[in-house]
N, CA, C and O atoms as a CHARMM CRD file, in Angstrom:
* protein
*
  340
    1    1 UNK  N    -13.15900  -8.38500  -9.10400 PROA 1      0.00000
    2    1 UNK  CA   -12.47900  -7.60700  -8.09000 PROA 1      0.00000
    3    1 UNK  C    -11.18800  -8.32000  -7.71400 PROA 1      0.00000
    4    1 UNK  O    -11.23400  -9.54600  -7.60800 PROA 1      0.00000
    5    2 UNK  N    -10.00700  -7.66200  -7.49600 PROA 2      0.00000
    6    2 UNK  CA    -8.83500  -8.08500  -7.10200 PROA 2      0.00000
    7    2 UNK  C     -8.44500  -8.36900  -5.55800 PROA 2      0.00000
    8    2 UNK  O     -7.33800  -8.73200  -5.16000 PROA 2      0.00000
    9    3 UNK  N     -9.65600  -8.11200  -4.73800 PROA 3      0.00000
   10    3 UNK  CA    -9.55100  -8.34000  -3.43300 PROA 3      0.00000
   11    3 UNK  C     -8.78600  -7.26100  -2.36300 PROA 3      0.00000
   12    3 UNK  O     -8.63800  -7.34200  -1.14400 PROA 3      0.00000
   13    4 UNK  N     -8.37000  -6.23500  -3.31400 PROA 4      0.00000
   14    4 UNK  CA    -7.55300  -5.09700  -2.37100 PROA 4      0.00000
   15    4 UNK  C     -8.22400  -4.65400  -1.63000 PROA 4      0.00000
   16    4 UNK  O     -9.38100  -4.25300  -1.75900 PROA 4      0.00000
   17    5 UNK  N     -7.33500  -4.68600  -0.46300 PROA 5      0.00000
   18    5 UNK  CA    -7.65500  -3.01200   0.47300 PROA 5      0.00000
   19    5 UNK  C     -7.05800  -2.19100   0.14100 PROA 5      0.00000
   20    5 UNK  O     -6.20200  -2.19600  -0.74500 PROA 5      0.00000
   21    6 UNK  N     -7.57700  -0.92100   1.11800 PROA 6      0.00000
   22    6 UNK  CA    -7.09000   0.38900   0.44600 PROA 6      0.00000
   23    6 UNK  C     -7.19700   1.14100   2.11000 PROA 6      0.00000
   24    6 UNK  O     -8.17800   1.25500   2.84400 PROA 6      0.00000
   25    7 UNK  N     -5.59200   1.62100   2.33700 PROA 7      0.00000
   26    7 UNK  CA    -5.73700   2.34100   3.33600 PROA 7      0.00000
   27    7 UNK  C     -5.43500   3.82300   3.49600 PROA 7      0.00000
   28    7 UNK  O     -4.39300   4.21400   2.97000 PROA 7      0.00000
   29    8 UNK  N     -6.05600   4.55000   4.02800 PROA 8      0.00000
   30    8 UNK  CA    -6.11400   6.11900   4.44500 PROA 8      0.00000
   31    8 UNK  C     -5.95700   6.32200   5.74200 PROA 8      0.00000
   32    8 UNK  O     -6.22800   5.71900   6.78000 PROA 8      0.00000
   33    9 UNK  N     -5.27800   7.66100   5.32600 PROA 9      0.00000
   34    9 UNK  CA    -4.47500   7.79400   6.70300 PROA 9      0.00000
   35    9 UNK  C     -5.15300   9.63900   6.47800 PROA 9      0.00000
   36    9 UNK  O     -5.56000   9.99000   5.37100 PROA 9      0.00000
   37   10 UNK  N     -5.16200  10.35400   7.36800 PROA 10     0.00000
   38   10 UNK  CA    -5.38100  11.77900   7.67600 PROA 10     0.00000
   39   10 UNK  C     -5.23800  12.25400   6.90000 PROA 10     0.00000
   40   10 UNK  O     -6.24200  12.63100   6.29500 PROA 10     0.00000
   41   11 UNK  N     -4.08500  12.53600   6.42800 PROA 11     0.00000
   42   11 UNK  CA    -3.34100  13.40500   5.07500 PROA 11     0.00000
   43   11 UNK  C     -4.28600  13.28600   3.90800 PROA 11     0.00000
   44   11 UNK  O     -4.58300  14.29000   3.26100 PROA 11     0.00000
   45   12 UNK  N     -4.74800  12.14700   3.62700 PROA 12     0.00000
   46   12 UNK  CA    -5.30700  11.95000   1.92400 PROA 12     0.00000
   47   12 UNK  C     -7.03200  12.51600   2.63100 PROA 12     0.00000
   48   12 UNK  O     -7.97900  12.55500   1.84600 PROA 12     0.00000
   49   13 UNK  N     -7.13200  12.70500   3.34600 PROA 13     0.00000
   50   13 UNK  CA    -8.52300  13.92500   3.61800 PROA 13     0.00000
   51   13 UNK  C     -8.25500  15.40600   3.41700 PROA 13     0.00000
   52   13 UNK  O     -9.16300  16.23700   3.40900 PROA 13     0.00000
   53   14 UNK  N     -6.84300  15.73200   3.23900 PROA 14     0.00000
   54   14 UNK  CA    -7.15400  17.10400   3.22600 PROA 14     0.00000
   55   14 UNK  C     -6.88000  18.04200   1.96300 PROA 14     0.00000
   56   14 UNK  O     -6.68500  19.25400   1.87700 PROA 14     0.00000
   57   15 UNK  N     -6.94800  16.91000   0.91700 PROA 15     0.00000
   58   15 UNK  CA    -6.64300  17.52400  -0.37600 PROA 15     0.00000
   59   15 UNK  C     -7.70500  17.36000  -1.13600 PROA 15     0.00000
   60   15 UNK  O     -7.87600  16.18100  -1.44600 PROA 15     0.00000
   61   16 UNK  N     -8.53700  18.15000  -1.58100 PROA 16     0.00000
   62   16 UNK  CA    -9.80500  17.79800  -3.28700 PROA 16     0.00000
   63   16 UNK  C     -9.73400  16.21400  -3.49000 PROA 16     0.00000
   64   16 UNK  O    -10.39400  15.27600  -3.04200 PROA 16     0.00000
   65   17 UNK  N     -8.74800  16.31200  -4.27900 PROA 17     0.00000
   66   17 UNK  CA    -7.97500  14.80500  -4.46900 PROA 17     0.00000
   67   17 UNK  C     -8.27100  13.72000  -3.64100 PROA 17     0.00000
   68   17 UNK  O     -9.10900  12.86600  -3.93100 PROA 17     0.00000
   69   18 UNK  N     -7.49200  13.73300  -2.44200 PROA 18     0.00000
   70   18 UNK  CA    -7.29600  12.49300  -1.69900 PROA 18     0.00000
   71   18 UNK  C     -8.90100  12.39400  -1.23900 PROA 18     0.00000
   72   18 UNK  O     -9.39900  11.26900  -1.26300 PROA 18     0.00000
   73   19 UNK  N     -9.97900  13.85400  -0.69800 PROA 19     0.00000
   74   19 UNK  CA   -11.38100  13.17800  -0.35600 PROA 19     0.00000
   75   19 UNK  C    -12.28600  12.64800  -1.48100 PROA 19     0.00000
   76   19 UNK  O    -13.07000  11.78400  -1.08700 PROA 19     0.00000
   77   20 UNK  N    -12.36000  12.92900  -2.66500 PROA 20     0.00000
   78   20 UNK  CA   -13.12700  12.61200  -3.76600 PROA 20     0.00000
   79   20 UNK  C    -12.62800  11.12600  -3.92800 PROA 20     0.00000
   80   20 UNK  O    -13.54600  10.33300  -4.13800 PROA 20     0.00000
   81   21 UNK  N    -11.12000  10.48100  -3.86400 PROA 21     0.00000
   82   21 UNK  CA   -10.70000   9.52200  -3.60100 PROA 21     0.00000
   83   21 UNK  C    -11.25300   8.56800  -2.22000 PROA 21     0.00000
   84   21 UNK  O    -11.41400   7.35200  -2.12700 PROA 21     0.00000
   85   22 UNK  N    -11.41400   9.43100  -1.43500 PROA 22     0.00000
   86   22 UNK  CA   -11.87900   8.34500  -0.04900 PROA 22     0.00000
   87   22 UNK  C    -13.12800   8.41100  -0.30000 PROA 22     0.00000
   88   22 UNK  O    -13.71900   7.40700   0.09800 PROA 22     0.00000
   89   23 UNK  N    -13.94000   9.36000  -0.91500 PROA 23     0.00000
   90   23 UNK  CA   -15.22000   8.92800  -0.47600 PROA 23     0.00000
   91   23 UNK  C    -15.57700   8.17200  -1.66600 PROA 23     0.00000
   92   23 UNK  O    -16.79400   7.99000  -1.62500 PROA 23     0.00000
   93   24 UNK  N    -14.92900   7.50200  -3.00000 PROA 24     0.00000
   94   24 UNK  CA   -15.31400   6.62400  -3.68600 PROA 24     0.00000
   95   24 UNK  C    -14.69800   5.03000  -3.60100 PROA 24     0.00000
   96   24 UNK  O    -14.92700   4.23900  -4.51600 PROA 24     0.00000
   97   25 UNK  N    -14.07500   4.73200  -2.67200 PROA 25     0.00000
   98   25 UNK  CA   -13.56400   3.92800  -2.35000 PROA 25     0.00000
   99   25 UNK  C    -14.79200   2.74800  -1.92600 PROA 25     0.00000
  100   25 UNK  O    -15.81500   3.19700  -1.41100 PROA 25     0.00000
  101   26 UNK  N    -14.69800   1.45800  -2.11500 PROA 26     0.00000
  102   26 UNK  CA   -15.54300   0.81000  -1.52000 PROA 26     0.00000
  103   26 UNK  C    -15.27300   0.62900   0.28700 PROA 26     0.00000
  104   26 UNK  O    -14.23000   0.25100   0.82000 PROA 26     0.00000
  105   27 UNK  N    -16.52400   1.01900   0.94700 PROA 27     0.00000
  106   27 UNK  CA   -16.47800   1.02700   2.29400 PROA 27     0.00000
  107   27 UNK  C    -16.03800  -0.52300   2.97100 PROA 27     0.00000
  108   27 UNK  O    -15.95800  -0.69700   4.18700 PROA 27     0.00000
  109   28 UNK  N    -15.77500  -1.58800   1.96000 PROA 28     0.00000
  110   28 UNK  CA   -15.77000  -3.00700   2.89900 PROA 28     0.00000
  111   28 UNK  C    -14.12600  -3.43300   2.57600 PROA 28     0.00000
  112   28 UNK  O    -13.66600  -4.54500   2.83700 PROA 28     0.00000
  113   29 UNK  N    -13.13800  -2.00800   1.78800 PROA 29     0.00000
  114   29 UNK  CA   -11.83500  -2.33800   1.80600 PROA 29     0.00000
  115   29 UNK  C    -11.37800  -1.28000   1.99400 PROA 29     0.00000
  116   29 UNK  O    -10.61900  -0.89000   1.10600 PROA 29     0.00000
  117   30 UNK  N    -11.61800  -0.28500   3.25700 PROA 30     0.00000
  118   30 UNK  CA   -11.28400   0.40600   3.58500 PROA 30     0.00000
  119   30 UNK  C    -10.73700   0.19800   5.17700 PROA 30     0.00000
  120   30 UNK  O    -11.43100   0.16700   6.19300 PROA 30     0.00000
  121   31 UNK  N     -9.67800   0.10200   5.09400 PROA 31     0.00000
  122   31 UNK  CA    -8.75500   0.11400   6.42700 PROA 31     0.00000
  123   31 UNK  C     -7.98600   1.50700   6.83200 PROA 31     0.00000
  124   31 UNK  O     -7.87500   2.29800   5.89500 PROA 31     0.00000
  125   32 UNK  N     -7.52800   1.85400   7.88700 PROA 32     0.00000
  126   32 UNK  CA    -7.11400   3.31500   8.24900 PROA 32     0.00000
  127   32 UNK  C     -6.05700   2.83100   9.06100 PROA 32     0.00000
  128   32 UNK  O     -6.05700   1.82500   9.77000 PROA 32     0.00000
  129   33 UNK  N     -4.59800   4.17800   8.76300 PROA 33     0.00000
  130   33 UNK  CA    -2.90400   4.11900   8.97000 PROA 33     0.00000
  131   33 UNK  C     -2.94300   5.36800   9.48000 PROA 33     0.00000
  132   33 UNK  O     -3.89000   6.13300   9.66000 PROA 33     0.00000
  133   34 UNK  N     -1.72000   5.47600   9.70100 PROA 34     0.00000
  134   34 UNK  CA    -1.14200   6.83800  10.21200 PROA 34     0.00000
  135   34 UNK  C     -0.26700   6.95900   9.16300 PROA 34     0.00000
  136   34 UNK  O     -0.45200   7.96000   8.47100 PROA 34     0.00000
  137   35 UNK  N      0.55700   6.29300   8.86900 PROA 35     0.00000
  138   35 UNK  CA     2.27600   6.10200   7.43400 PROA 35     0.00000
  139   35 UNK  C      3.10400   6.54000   8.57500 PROA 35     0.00000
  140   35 UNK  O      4.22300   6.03100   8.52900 PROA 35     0.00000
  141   36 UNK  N      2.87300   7.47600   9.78400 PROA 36     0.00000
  142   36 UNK  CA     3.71300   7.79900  10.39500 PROA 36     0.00000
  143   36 UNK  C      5.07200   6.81600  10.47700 PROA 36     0.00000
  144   36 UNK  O      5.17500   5.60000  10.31800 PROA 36     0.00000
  145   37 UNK  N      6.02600   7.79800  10.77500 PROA 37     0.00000
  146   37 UNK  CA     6.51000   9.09100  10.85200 PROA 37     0.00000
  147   37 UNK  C      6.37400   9.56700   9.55600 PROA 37     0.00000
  148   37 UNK  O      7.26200  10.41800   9.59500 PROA 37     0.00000
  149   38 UNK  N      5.88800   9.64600   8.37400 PROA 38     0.00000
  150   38 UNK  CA     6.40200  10.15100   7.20900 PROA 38     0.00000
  151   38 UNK  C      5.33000  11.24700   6.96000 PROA 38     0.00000
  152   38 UNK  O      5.59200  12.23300   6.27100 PROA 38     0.00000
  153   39 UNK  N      3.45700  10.94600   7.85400 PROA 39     0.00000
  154   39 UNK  CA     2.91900  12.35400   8.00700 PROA 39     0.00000
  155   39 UNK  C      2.88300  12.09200   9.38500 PROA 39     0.00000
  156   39 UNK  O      3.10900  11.08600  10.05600 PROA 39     0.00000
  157   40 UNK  N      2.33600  13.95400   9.80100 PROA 40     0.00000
  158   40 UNK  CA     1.88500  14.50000  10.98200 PROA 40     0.00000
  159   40 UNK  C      0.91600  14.94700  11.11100 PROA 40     0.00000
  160   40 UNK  O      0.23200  15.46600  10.23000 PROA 40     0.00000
  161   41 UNK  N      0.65300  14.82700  12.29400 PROA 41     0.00000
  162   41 UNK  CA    -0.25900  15.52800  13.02300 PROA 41     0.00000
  163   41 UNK  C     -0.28300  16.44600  13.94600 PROA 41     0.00000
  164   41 UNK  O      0.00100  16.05500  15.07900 PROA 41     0.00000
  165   42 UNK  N     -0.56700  17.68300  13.79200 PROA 42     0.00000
  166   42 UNK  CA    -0.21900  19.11600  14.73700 PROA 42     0.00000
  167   42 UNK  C      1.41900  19.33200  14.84800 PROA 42     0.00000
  168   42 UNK  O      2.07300  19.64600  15.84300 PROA 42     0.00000
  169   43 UNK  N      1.77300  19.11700  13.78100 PROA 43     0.00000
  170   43 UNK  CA     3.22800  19.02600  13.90400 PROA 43     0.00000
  171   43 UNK  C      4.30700  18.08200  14.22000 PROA 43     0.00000
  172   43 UNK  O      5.48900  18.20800  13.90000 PROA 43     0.00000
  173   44 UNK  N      3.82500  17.21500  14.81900 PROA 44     0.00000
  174   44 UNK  CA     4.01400  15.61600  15.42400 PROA 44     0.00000
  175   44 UNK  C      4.06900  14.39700  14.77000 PROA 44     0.00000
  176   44 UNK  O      2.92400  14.04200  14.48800 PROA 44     0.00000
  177   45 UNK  N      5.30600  13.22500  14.23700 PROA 45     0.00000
  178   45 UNK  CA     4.96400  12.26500  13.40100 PROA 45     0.00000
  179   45 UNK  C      3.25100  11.85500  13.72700 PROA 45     0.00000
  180   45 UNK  O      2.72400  12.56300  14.58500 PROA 45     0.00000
  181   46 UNK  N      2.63400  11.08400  13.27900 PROA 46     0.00000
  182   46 UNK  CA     1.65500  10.42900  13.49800 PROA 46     0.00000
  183   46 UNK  C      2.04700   9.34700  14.27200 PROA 46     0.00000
  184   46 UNK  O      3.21800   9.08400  14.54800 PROA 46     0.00000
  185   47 UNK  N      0.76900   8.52500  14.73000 PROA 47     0.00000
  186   47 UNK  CA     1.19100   7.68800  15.53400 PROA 47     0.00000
  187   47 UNK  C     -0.44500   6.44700  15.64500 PROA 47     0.00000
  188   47 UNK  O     -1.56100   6.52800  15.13100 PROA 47     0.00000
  189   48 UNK  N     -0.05000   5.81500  16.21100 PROA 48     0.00000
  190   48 UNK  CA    -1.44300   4.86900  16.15300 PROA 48     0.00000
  191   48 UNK  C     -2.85000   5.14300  16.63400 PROA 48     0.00000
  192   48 UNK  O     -3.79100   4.55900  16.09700 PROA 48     0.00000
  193   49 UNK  N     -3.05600   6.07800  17.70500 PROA 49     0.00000
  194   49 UNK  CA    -4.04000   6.76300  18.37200 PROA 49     0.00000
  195   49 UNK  C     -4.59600   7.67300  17.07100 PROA 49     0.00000
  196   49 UNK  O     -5.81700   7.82300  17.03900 PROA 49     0.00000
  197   50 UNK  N     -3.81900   8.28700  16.00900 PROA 50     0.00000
  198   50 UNK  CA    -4.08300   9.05000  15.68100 PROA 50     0.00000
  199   50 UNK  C     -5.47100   8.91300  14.03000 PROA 50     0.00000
  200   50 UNK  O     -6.07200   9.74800  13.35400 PROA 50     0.00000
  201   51 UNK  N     -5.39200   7.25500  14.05300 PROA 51     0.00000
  202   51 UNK  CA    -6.23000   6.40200  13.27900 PROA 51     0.00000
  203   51 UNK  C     -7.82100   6.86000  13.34000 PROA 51     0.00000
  204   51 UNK  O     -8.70600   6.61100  12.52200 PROA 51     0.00000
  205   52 UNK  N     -7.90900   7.75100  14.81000 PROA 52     0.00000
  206   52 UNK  CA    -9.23300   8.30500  15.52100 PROA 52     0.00000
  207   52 UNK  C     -9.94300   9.32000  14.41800 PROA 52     0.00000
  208   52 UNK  O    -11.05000   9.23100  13.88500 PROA 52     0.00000
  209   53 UNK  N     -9.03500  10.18800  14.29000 PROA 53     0.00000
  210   53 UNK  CA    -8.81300  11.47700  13.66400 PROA 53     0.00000
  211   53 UNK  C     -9.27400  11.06400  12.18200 PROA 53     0.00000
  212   53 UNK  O    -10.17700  11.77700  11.74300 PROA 53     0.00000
  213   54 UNK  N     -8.86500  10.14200  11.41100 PROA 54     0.00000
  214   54 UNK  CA    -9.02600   9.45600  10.20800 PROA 54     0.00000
  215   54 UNK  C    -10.08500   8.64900  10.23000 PROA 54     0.00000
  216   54 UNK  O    -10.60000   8.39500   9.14100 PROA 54     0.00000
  217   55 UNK  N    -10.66100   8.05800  11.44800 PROA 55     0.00000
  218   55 UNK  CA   -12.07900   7.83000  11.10800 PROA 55     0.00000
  219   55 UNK  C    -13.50300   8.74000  11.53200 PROA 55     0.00000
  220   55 UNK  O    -14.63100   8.25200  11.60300 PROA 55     0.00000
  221   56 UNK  N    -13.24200   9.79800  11.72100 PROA 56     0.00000
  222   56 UNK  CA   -13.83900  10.36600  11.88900 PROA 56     0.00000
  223   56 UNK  C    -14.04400  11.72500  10.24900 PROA 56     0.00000
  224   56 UNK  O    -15.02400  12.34100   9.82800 PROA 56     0.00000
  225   57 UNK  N    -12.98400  11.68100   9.92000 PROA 57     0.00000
  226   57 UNK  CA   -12.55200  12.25900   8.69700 PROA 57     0.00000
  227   57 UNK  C    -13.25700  11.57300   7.29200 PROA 57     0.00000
  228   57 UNK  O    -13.93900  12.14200   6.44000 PROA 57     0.00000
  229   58 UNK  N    -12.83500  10.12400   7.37100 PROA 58     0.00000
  230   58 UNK  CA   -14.28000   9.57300   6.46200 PROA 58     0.00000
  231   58 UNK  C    -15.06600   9.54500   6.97300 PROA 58     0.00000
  232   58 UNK  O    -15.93200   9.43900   6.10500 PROA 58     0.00000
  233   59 UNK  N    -15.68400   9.56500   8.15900 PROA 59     0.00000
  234   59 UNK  CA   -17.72200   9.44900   8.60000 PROA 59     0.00000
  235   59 UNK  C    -17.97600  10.89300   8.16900 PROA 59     0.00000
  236   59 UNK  O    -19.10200  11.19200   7.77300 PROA 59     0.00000
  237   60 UNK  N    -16.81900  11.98100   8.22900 PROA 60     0.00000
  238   60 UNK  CA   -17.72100  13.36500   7.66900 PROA 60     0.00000
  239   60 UNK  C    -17.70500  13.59200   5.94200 PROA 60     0.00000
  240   60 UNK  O    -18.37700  14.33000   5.22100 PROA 60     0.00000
  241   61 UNK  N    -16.64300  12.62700   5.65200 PROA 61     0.00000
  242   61 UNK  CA   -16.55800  13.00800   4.03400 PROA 61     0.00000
  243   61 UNK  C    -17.90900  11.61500   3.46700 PROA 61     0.00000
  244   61 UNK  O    -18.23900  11.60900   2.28100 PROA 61     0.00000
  245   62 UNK  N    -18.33400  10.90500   4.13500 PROA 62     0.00000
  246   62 UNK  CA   -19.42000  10.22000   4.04400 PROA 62     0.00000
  247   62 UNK  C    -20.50700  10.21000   4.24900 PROA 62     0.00000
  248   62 UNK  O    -21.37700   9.44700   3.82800 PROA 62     0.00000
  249   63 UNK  N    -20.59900  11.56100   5.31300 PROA 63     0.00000
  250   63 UNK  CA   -21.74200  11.83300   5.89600 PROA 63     0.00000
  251   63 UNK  C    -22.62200  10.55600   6.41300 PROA 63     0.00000
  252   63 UNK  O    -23.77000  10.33800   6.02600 PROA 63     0.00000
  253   64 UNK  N    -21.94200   9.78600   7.30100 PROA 64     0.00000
  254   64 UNK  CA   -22.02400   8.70400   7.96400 PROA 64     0.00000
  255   64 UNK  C    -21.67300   8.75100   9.90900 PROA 64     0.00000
  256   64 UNK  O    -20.67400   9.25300  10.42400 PROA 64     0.00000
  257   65 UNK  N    -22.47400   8.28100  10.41800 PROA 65     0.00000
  258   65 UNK  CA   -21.84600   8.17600  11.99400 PROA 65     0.00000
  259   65 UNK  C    -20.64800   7.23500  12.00900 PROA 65     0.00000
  260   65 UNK  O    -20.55600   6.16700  11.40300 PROA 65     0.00000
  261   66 UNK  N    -19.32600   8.07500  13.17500 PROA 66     0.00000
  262   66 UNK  CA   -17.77000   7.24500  13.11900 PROA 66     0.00000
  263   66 UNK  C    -18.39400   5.75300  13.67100 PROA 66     0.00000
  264   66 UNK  O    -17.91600   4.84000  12.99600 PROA 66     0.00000
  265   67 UNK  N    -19.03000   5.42700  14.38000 PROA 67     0.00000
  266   67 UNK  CA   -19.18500   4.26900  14.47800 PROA 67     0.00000
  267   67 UNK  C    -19.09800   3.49500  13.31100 PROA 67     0.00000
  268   67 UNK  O    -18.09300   2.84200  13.02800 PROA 67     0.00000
  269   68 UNK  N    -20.16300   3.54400  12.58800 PROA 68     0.00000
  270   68 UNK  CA   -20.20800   3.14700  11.22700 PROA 68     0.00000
  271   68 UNK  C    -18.58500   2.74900  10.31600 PROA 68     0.00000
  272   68 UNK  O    -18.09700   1.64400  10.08100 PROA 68     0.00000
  273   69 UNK  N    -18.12500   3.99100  10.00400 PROA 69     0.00000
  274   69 UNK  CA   -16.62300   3.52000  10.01000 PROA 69     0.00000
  275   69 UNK  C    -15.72100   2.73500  10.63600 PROA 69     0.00000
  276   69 UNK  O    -15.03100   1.97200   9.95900 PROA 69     0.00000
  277   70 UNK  N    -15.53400   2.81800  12.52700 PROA 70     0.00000
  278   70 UNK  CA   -15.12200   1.98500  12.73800 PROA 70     0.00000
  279   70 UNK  C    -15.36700   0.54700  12.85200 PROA 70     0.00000
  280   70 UNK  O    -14.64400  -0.37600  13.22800 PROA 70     0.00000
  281   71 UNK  N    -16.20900   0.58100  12.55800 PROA 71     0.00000
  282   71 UNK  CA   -17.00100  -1.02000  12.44800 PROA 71     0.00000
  283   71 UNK  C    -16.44600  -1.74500  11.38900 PROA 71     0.00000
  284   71 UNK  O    -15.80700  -2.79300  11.48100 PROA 71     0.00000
  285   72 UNK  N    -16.86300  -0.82700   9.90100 PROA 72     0.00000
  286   72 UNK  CA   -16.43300  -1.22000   8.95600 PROA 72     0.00000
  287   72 UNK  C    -14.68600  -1.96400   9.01000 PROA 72     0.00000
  288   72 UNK  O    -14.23100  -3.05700   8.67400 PROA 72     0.00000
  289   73 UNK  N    -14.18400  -0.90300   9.52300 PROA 73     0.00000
  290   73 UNK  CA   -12.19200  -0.99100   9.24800 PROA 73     0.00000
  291   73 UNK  C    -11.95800  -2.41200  10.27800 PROA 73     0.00000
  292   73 UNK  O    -11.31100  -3.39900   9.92800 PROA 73     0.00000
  293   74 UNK  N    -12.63900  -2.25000  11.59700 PROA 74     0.00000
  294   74 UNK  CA   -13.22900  -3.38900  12.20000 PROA 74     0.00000
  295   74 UNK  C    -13.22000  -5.04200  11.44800 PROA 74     0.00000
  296   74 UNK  O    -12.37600  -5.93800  11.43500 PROA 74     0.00000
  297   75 UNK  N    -14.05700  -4.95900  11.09400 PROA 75     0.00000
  298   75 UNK  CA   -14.94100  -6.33800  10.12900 PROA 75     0.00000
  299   75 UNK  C    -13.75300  -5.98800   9.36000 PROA 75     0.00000
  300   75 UNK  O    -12.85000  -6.44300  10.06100 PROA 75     0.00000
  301   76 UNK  N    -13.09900  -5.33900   8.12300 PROA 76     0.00000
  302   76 UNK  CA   -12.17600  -5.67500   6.98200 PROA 76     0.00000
  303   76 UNK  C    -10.93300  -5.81300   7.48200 PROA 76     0.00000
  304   76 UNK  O    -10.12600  -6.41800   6.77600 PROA 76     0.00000
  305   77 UNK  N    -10.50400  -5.31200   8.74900 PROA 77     0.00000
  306   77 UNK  CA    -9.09100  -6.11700   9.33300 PROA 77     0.00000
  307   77 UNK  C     -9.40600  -7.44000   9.45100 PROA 77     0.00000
  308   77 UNK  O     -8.78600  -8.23900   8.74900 PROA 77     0.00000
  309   78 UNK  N    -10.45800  -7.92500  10.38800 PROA 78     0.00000
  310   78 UNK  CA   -10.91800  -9.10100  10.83500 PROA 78     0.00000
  311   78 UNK  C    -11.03000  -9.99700   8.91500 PROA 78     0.00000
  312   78 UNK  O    -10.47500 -11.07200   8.68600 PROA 78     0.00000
  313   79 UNK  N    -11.67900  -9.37400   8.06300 PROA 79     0.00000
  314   79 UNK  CA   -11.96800 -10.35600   7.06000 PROA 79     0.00000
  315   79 UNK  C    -10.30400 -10.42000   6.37800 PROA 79     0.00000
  316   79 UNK  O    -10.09000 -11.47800   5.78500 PROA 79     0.00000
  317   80 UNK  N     -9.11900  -9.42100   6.39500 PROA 80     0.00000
  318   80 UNK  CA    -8.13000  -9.30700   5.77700 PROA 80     0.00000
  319   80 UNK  C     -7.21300 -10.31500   6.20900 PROA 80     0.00000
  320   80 UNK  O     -6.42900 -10.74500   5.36300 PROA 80     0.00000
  321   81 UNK  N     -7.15100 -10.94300   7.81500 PROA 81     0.00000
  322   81 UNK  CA    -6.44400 -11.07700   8.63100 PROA 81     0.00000
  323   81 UNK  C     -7.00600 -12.92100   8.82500 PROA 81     0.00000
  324   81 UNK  O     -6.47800 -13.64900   9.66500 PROA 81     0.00000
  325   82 UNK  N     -8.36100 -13.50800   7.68900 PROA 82     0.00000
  326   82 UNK  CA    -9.08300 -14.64300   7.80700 PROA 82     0.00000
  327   82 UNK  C     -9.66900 -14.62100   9.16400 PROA 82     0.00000
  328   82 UNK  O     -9.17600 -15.48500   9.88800 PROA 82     0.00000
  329   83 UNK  N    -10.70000 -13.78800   9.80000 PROA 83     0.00000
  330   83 UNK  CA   -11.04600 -13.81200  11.09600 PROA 83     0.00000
  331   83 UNK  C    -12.33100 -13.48700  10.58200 PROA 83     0.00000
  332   83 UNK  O    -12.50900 -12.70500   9.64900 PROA 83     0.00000
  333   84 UNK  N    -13.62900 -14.36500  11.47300 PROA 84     0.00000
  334   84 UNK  CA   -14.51400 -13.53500  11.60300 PROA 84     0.00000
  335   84 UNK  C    -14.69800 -12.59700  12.38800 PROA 84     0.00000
  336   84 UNK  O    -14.37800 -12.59600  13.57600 PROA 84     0.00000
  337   85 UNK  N    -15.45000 -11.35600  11.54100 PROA 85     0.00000
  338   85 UNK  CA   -15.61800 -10.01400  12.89200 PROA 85     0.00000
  339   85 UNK  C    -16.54700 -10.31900  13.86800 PROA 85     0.00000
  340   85 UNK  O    -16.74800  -9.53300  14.79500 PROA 85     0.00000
Protein backbone atom coordinates (compact mmCIF):
# COMPACT_ATOMS: atom_id res chain seq x y z
CA UNK A 1 0.00 0.00 0.00
CA UNK A 2 1.21 3.51 -0.83
CA UNK A 3 -0.23 5.06 2.27
CA UNK A 4 -2.79 7.44 0.42
CA UNK A 5 -5.73 9.10 1.44
CA UNK A 6 -8.47 9.69 -0.57
CA UNK A 7 -10.83 12.55 -0.15
CA UNK A 8 -14.65 13.05 -1.08
CA UNK A 9 -16.44 15.77 -1.12
CA UNK A 10 -20.55 15.77 -1.99
CA UNK A 11 -20.27 15.98 -5.66
CA UNK A 12 -18.43 12.48 -6.22
CA UNK A 13 -21.84 10.94 -4.44
CA UNK A 14 -23.98 11.96 -6.99
CA UNK A 15 -22.78 10.29 -10.02
CA UNK A 16 -22.91 6.04 -10.70
CA UNK A 17 -19.27 6.71 -10.92
CA UNK A 18 -18.13 8.78 -8.11
CA UNK A 19 -20.57 6.28 -5.51
CA UNK A 20 -19.32 2.85 -6.81
CA UNK A 21 -15.94 4.78 -6.31
CA UNK A 22 -16.69 5.85 -2.61
CA UNK A 23 -18.11 2.91 -1.58
CA UNK A 24 -14.90 0.87 -2.66
CA UNK A 25 -12.53 2.95 -1.20
CA UNK A 26 -10.81 1.70 1.93
CA UNK A 27 -12.78 3.17 4.99
CA UNK A 28 -9.31 3.93 7.12
CA UNK A 29 -8.18 6.52 4.08
CA UNK A 30 -11.06 8.11 3.70
CA UNK A 31 -11.10 11.81 4.64
CA UNK A 32 -14.03 14.34 3.53
CA UNK A 33 -13.64 18.21 1.59
CA UNK A 34 -15.90 20.48 0.25
CA UNK A 35 -13.07 21.60 -3.02
CA UNK A 36 -15.22 24.57 -2.47
CA UNK A 37 -15.61 27.16 -4.15
CA UNK A 38 -15.14 24.99 -7.23
CA UNK A 39 -18.48 22.72 -6.08
CA UNK A 40 -21.82 23.71 -4.54
CA UNK A 41 -24.20 23.20 -2.56
CA UNK A 42 -27.94 24.38 -3.17
CA UNK A 43 -26.42 26.69 -5.40
CA UNK A 44 -23.82 28.07 -2.97
CA UNK A 45 -19.84 27.52 -3.19
CA UNK A 46 -19.36 24.82 -0.58
CA UNK A 47 -17.94 25.51 2.48
CA UNK A 48 -16.61 23.62 5.63
CA UNK A 49 -19.95 22.88 7.51
CA UNK A 50 -20.89 21.38 4.46
CA UNK A 51 -18.36 18.12 5.13
CA UNK A 52 -21.85 17.07 7.23
CA UNK A 53 -23.73 16.46 4.10
CA UNK A 54 -20.71 14.19 2.76
CA UNK A 55 -20.65 12.17 5.71
CA UNK A 56 -23.71 11.30 5.84
CA UNK A 57 -23.68 10.57 1.98
CA UNK A 58 -21.06 7.75 2.58
CA UNK A 59 -22.90 6.20 5.84
CA UNK A 60 -25.91 5.82 3.20
CA UNK A 61 -23.81 4.63 0.22
CA UNK A 62 -22.34 2.20 3.03
CA UNK A 63 -25.21 1.46 4.67
CA UNK A 64 -23.41 2.30 7.86
CA UNK A 65 -24.46 4.78 10.91
CA UNK A 66 -22.77 8.70 10.20
CA UNK A 67 -21.19 8.22 13.36
CA UNK A 68 -19.29 5.45 12.11
CA UNK A 69 -17.98 7.66 9.31
CA UNK A 70 -17.23 10.40 11.30
CA UNK A 71 -15.14 8.58 13.52
CA UNK A 72 -13.42 7.00 10.86
CA UNK A 73 -12.36 10.62 8.89
CA UNK A 74 -11.77 11.40 12.71
CA UNK A 75 -8.98 8.68 13.55
CA UNK A 76 -7.43 9.12 9.63
CA UNK A 77 -6.96 12.97 10.03
CA UNK A 78 -5.57 12.24 13.49
CA UNK A 79 -3.36 9.13 11.94
CA UNK A 80 -2.52 11.54 8.63
CA UNK A 81 -1.56 14.50 10.74
CA UNK A 82 0.98 11.73 13.24
CA UNK A 83 -1.65 12.09 16.12
CA UNK A 84 -3.21 9.58 18.03
CA UNK A 85 -7.11 9.59 17.71
Amino acid sequence: MLGCYFSVNAEMTRTDRGRSLVRDLPMDRVLTETDGPFTQVDGRPSEPADVKATAAAIADLRQVPVSAVTAAVKSNLSSLLGRRP
